[in-house]
C-alpha beads as a LAMMPS data file, in Angstrom:
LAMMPS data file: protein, C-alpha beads

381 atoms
380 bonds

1 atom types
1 bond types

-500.0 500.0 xlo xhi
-500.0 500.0 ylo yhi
-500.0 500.0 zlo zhi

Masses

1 110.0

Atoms # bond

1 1 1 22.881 -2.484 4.711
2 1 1 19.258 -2.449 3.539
3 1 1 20.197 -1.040 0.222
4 1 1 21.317 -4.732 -1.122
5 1 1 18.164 -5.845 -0.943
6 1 1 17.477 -4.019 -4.722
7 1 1 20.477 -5.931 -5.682
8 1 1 18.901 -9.320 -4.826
9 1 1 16.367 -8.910 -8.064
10 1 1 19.046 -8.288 -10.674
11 1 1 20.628 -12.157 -10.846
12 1 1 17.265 -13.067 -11.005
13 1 1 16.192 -10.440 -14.089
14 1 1 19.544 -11.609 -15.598
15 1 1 19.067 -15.377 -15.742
16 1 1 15.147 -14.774 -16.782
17 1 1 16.339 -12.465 -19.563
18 1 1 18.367 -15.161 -20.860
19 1 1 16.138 -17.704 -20.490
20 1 1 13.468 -15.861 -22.320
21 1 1 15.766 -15.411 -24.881
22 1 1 16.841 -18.663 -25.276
23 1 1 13.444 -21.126 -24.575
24 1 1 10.336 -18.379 -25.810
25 1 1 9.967 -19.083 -29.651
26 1 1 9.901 -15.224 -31.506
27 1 1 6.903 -15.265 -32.975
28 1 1 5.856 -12.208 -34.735
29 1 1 2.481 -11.052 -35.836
30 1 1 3.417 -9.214 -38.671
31 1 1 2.792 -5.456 -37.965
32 1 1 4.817 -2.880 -36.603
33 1 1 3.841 -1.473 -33.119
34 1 1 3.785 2.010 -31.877
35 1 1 4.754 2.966 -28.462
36 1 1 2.573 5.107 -26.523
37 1 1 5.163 7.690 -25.370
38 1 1 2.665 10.290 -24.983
39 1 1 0.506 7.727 -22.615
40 1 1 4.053 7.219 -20.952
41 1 1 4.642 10.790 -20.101
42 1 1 1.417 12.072 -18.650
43 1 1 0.949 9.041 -16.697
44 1 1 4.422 9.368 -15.109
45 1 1 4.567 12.736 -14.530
46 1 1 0.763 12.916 -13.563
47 1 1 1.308 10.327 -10.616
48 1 1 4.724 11.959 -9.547
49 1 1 2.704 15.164 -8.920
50 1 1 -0.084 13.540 -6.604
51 1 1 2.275 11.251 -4.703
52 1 1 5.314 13.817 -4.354
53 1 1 2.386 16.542 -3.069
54 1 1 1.059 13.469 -0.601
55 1 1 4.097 12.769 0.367
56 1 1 5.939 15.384 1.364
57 1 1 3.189 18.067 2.214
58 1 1 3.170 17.803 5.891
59 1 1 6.551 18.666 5.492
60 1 1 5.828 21.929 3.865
61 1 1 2.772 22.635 6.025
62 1 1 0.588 22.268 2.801
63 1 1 1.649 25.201 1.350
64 1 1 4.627 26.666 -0.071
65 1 1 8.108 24.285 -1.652
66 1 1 9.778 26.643 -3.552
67 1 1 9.070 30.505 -4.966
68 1 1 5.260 30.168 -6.428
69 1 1 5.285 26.411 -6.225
70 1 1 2.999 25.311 -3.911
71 1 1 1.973 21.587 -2.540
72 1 1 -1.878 22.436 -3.576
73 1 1 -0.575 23.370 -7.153
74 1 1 1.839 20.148 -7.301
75 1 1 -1.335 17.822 -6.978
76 1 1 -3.538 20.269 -8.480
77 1 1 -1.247 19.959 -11.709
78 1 1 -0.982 16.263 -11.113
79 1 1 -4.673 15.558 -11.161
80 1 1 -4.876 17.809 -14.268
81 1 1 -1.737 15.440 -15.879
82 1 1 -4.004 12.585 -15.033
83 1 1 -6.883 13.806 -16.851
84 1 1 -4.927 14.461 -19.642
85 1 1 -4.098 10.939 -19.873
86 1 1 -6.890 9.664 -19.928
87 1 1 -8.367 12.008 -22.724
88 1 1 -5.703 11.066 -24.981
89 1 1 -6.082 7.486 -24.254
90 1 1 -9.561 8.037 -25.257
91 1 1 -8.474 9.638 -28.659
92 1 1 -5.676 6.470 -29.107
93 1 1 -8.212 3.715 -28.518
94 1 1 -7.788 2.632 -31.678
95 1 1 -3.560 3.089 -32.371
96 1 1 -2.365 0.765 -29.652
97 1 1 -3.074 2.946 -26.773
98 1 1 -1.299 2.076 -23.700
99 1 1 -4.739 1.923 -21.497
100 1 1 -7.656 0.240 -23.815
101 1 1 -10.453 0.757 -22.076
102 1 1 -12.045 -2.470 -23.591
103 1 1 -10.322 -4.378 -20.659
104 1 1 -12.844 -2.866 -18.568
105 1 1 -15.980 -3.732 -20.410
106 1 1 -15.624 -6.718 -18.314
107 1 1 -17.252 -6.217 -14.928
108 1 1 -15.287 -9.221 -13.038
109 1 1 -12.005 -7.682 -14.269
110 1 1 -13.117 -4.260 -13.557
111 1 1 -13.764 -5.460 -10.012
112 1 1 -10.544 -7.268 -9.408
113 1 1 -8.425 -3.997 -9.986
114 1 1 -10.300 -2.046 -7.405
115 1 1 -9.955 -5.247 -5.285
116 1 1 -6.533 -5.537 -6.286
117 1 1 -5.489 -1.867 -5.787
118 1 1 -7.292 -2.154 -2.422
119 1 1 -5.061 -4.987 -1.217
120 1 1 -1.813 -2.932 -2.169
121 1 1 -3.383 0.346 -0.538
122 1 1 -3.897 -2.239 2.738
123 1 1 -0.743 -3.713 3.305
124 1 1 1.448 -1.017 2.448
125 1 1 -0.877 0.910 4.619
126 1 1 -0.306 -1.662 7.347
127 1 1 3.361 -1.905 7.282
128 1 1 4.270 1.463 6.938
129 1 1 2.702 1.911 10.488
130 1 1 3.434 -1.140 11.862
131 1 1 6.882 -1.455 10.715
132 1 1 8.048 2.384 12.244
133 1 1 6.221 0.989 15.575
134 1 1 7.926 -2.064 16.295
135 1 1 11.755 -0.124 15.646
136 1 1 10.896 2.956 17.229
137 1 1 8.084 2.578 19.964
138 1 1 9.191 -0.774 20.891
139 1 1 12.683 -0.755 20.448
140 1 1 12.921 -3.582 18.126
141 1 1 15.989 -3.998 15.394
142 1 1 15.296 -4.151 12.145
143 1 1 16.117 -8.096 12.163
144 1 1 13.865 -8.592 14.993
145 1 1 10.838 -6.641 13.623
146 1 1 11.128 -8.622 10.260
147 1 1 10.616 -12.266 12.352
148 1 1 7.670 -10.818 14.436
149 1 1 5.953 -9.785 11.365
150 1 1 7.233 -12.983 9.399
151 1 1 4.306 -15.629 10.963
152 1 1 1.884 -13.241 8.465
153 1 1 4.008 -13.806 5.097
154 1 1 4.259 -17.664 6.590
155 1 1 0.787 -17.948 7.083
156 1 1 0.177 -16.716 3.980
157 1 1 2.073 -19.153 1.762
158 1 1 0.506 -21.677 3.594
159 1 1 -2.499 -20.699 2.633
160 1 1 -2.862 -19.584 -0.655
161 1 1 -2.018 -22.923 -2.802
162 1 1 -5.313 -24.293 -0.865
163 1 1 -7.410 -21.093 -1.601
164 1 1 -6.801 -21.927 -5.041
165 1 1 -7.722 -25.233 -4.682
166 1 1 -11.072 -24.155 -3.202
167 1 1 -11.748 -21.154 -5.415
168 1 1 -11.422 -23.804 -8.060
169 1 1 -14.014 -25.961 -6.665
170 1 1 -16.604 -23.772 -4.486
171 1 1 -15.867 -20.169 -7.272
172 1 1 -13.430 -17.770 -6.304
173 1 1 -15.878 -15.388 -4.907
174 1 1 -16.646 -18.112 -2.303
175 1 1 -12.914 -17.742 -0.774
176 1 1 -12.386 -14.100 -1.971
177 1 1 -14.719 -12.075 0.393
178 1 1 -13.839 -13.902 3.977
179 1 1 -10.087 -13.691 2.573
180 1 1 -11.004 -9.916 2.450
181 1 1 -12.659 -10.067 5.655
182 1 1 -10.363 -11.671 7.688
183 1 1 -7.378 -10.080 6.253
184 1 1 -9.722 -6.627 7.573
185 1 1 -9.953 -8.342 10.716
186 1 1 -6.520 -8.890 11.966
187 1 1 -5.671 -5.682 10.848
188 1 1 -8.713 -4.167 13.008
189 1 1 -6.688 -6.389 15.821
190 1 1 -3.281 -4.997 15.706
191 1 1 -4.629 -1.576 15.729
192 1 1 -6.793 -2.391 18.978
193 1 1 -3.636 -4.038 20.725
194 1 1 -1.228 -2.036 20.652
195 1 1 0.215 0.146 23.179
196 1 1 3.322 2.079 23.638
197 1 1 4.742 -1.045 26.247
198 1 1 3.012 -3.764 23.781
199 1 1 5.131 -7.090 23.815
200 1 1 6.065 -7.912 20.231
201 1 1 4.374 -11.644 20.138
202 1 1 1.196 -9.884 21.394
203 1 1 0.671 -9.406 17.895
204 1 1 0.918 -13.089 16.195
205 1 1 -3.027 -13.423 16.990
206 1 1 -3.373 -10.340 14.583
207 1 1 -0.744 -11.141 11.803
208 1 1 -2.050 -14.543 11.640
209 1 1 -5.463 -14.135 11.191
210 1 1 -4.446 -11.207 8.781
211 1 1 -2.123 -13.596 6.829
212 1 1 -4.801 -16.189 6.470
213 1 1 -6.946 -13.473 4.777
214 1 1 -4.251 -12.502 2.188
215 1 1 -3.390 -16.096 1.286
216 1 1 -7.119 -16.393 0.267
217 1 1 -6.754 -13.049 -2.217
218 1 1 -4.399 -13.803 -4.391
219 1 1 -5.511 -16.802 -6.340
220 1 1 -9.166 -16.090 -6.720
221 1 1 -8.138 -12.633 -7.595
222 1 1 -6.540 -13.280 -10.768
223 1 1 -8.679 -15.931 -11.628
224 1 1 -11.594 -13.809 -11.600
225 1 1 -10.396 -10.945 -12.916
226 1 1 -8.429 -13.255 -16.060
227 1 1 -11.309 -16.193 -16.850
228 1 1 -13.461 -13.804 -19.175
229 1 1 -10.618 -11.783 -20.796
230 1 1 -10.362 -11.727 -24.656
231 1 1 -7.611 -13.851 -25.687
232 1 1 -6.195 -10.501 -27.748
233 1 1 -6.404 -8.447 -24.446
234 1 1 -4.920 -11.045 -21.878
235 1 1 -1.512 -9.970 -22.138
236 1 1 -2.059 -6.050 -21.569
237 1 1 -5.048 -7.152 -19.013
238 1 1 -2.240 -8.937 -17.050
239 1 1 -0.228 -6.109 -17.171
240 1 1 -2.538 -2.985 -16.286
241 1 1 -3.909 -5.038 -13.391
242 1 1 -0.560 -6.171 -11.750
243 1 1 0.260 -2.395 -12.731
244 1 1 -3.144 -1.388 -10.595
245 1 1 -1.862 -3.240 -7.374
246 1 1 1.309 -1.530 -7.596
247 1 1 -0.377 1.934 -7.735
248 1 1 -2.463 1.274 -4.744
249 1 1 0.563 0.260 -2.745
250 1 1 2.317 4.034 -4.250
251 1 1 -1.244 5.915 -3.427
252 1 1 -1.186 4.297 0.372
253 1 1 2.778 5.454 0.984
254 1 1 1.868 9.034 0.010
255 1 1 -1.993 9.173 1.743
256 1 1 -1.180 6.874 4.869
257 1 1 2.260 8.622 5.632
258 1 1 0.593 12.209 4.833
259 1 1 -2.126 11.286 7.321
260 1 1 0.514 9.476 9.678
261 1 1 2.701 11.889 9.313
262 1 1 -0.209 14.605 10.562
263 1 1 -1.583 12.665 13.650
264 1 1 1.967 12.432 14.716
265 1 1 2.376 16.029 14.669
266 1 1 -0.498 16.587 16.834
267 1 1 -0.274 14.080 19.084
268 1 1 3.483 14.996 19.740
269 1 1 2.293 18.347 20.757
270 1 1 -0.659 17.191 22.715
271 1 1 1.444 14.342 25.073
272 1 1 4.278 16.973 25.090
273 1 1 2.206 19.338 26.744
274 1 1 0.622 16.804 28.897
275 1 1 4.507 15.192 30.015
276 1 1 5.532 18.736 30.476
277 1 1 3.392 19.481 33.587
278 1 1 6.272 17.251 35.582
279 1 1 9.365 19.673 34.835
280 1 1 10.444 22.474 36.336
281 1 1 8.499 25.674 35.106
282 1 1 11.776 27.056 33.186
283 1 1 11.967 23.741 30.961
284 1 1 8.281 23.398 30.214
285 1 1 8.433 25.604 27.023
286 1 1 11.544 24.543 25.507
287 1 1 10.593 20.703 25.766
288 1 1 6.509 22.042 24.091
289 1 1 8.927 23.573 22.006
290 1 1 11.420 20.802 20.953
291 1 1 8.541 18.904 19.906
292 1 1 6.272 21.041 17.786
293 1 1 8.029 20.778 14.394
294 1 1 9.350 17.420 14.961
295 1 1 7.412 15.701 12.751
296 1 1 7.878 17.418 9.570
297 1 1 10.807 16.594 8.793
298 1 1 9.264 12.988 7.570
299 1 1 8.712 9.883 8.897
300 1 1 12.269 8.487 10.615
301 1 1 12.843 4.711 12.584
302 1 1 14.442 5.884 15.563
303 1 1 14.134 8.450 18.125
304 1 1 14.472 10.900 15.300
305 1 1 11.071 12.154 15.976
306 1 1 11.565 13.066 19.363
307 1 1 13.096 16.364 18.335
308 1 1 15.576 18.966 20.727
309 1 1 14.022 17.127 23.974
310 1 1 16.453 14.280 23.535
311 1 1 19.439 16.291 23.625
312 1 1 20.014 17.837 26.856
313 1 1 21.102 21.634 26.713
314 1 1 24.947 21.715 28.384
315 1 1 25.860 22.274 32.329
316 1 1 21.823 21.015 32.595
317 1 1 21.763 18.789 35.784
318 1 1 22.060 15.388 35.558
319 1 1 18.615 14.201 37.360
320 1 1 16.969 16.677 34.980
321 1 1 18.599 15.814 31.770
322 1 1 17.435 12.375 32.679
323 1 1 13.999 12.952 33.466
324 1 1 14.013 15.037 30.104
325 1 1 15.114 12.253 28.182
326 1 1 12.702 9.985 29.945
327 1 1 9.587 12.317 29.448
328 1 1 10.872 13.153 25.449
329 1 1 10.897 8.884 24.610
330 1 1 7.411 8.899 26.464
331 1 1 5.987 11.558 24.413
332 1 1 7.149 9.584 21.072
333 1 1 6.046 6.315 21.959
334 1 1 2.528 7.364 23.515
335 1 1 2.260 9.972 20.585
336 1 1 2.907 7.503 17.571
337 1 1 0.598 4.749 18.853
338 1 1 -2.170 7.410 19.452
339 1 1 -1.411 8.391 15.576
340 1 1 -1.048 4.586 14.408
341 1 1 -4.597 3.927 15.291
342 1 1 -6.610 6.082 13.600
343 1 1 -3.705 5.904 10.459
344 1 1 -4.538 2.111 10.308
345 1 1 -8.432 2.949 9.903
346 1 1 -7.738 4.057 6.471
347 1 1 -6.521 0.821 5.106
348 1 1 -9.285 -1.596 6.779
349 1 1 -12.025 0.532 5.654
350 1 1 -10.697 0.069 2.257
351 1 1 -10.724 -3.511 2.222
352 1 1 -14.069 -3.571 4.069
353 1 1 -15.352 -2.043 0.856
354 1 1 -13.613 -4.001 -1.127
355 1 1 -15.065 -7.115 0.505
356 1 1 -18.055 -5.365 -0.517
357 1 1 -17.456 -4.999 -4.044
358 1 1 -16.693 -8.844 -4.225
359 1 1 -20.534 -9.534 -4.158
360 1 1 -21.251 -7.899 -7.464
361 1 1 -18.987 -10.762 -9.148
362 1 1 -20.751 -12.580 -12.002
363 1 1 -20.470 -16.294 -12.035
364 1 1 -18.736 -17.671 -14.758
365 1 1 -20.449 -17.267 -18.155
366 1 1 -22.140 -20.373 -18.879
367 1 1 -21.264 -21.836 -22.177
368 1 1 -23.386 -21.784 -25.149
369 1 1 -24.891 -25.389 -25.742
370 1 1 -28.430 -24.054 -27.629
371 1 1 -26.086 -23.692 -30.877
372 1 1 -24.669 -27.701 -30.529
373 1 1 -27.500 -28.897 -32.730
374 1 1 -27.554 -26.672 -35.348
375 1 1 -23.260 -26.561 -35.987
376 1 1 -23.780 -30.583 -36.078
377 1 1 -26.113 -30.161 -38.945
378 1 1 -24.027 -27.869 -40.671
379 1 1 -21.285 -30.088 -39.989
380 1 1 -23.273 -32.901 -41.810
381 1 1 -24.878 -30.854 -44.967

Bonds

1 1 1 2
2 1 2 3
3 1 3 4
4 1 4 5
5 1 5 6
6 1 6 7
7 1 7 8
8 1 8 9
9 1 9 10
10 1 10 11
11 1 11 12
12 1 12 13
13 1 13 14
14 1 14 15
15 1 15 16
16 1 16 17
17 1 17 18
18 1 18 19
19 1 19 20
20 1 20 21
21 1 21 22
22 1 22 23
23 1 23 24
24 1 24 25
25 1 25 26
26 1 26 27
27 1 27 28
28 1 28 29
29 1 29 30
30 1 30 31
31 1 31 32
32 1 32 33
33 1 33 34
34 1 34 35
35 1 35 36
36 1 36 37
37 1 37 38
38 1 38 39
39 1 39 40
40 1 40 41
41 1 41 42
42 1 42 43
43 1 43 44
44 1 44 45
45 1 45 46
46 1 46 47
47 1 47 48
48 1 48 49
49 1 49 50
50 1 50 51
51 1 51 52
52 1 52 53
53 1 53 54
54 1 54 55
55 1 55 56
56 1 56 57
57 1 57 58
58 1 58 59
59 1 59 60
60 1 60 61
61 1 61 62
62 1 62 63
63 1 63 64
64 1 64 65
65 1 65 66
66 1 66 67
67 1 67 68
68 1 68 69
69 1 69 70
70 1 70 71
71 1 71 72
72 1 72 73
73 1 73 74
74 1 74 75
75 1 75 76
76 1 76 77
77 1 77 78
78 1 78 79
79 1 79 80
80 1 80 81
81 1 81 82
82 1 82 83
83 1 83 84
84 1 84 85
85 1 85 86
86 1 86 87
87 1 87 88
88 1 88 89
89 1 89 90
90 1 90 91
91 1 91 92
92 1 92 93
93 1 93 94
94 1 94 95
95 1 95 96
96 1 96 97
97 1 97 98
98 1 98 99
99 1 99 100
100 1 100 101
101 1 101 102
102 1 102 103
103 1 103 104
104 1 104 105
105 1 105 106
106 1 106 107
107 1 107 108
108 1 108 109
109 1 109 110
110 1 110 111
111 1 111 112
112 1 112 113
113 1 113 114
114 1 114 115
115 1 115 116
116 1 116 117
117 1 117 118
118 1 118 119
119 1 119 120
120 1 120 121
121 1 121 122
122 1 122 123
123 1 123 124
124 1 124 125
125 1 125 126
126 1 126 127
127 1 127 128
128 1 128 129
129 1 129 130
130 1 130 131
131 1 131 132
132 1 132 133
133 1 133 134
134 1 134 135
135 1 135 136
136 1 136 137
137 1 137 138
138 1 138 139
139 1 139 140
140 1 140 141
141 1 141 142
142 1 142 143
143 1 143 144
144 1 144 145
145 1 145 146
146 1 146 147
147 1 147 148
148 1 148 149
149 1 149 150
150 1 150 151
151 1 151 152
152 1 152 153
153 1 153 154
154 1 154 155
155 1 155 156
156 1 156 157
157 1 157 158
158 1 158 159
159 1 159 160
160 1 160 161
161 1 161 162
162 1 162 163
163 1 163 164
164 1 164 165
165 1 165 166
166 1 166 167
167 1 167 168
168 1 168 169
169 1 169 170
170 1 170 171
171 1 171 172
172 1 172 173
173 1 173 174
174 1 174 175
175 1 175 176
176 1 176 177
177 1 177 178
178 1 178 179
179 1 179 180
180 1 180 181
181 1 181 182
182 1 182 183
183 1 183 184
184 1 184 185
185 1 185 186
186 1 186 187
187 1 187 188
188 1 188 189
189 1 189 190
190 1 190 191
191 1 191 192
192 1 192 193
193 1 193 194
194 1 194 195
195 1 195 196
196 1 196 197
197 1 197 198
198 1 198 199
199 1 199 200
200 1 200 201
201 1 201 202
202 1 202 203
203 1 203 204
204 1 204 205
205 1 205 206
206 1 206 207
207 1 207 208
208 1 208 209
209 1 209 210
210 1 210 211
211 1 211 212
212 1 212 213
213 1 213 214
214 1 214 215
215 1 215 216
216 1 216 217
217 1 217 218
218 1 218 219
219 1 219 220
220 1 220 221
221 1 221 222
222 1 222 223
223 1 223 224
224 1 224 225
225 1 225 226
226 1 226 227
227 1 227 228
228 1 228 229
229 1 229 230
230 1 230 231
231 1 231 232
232 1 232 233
233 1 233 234
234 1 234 235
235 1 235 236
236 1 236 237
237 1 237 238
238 1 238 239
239 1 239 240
240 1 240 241
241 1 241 242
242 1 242 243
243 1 243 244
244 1 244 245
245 1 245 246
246 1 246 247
247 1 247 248
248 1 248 249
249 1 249 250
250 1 250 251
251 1 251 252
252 1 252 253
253 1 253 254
254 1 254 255
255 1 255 256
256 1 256 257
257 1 257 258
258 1 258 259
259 1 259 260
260 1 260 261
261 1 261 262
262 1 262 263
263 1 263 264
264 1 264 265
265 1 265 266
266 1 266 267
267 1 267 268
268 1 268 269
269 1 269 270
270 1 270 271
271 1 271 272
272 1 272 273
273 1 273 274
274 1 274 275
275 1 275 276
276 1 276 277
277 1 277 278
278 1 278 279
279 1 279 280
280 1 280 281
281 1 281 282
282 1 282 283
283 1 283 284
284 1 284 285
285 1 285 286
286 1 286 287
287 1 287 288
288 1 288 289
289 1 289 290
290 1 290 291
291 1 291 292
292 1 292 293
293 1 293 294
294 1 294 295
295 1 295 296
296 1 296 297
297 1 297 298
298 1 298 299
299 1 299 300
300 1 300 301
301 1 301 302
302 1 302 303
303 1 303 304
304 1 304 305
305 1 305 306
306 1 306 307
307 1 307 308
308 1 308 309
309 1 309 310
310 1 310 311
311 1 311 312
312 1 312 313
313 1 313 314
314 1 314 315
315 1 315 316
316 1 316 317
317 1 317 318
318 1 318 319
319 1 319 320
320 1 320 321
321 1 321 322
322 1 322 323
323 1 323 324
324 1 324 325
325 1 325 326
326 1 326 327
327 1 327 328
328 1 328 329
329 1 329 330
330 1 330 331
331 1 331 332
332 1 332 333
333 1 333 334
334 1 334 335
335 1 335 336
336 1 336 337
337 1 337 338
338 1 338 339
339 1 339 340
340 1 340 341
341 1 341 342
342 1 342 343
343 1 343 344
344 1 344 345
345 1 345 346
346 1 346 347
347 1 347 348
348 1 348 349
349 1 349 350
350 1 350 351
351 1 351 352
352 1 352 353
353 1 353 354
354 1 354 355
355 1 355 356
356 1 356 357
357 1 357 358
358 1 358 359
359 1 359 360
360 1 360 361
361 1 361 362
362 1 362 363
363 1 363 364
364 1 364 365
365 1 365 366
366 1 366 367
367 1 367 368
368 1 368 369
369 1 369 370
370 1 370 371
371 1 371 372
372 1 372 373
373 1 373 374
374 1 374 375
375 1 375 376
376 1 376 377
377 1 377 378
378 1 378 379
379 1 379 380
380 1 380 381
């Protein structure tokens, strides 16, 4: 099942942990640290408001989980959590703090974690989509939808080892912002081709063009963001901006499934009450009905979305139980695609701006040679 794929990263953490162990010298520096388990806390439970109010809020209609708990109040008390944080990161800046903001005194770096964060909110907010569309609308199998989406990831490796080559030779910004735009691009051309009939190669044009963009990210990403980091900083620099990418990726399953998760809700009621018109008058409301609240239950591969209209009430006629079923899987697939595209807006706009961004990069700072006179004569007094 899809569960072992978690397993696949624990050989791998077990034979780097030893390896570590075994080949990384232990060198010290001589003073005691002090974990930030204040920092820890508020961050944690700060983000697990926002994303768990995102999340599941459609499911709740926005408003009430449990006695006086409310989704509003769950992100409400997140963002608050959040702000906390970051005040007491600003009173820490000088204990080992686990933000510094000194990391961001550098505008290149600064820029590469919104790029960064950008790229995660984009492809998660691509493949959430896509990934429900190709089981459910089209019918695909798990296995199948994985090898019509794999000519991206393909295209991608391909890609990126000369991007770094380039970004190396021309400046990173040079590669970064058509990587950006093209990677916008081929998302802009899924969205525009597909239908609820849509043959699943139909989308290779897309995915490549889309994969060509990412492999042209990654390298001049962290070279930019890295180059002008203080030696002292590097390590937690590396960290909070790998950590960055991760959050966008966590921000884009809770805002692109909430606003998924709504379009499909209205556009199931919408094409139910358009399909409905061809079924007897005494079935019309039940099937509306059966397709209202289908969506809130979350976002399902399958026919799970299609609701009561997919199971036939008993001693129903045959020729009617068939058209139901017919009408209830036309309903889901129309509905989903005509929620997909808008949903997959989100995520291009964001890397259109972060394409954007990429122009404020500052070339490399030039070093000093004004000095090389005077530190020879020093040299020779």
């Amino acid at each position: 099942g899809w569960r072992w794929i978690f397993y696949i990263n624990l050989p791998v953490g077990l034979v780097t942990l030893v390896l570590a162990l075994l080949v990384i010298p232990d060198l010290r520096p001589g003073r005691r640290h002090r974990l930030d388990l204040t920092g820890v806390a508020l961050a944690t439970a700060g983000l697990f408001g926002v994303v768990f109010g995102l999340i599941e809020g459609q499911r709740y209609d926005w408003g009430t989980v449990w006695s006086f708990v409310t989704i509003p109040g769950i992100i409400g008390a997140g963002v608050v959590l959040l702000a906390a944080f970051v005040a007491s990161q600003a009173l820490r800046q000088n204990a080992e703090p686990l933000l510094p903001f000194a990391i961001f005194r550098d505008r290149n770096y600064t820029l590469m974690t919104v790029v960064l964060a950008a790229v995660g909110f984009a492809m998660l907010g691509l493949f959430l989509p896509l990934t429900i569309y190709f089981q459910s609308v089209l019918g695909l199998s798990a296995l199948a939808a994985g090898l019509t989406i794999a000519p991206q990831a393909l295209a991608m490796m391909l890609v990126a080892p000369l991007s770094g080559t380039l970004a190396d030779r021309f400046g990173g910004k040079v590669v970064l912002i058509p990587g950006l735009t093209l990677f916008a691009a081929g998302m802009g051309y899924i969205g525009w081709i597909a239908q609820a009939d849509s043959g699943r190669w139909s989308f290779l044009p897309g995915l490549l063009v889309s994969g060509v963009g990412m492999g042209c990210v990654w390298a001049p990403v962290y070279s930019i963001a890295m180059r002008d980091v203080e030696p002292r900083l590097a390590g937690v620099a590396s960290g909070v901006i790998s950590t960055i990418q991760e959050l966008g990726g966590v921000l884009a399953s809770a805002i692109v499934g909430a606003l998924l998760q709504n379009r499909l809700a209205l556009a199931l009621h919408d094409r139910a009450v358009q399909d409905a018109a061809q079924l007897p008058a005494q079935f019309r409301g039940p099937f509306i009905a059966a397709f209202s609240d289908a969506a809130k239950g979350g976002l399902e591969v399958g026919a799970g979305q299609t609701g009561g209209a997919l199971t036939p009430p008993p001693g129903l006629p045959a020729e009617v139980a068939q058209q139901l079923q017919r009408l209830a899987h036309d309903v889901f697939t129309h509905a989903f695609v005509a929620a997909m595209r808008p949903t997959l807006i989100l995520p291009i706009v964001v890397v259109a701006l972060a394409a954007m961004a990429c122009f404020a990069i500052q070339r490399r700072r030039a070093v000093a040679v004004a000095e090389a006179p005077a530190v020879e004569e020093a040299v020779a007094a």
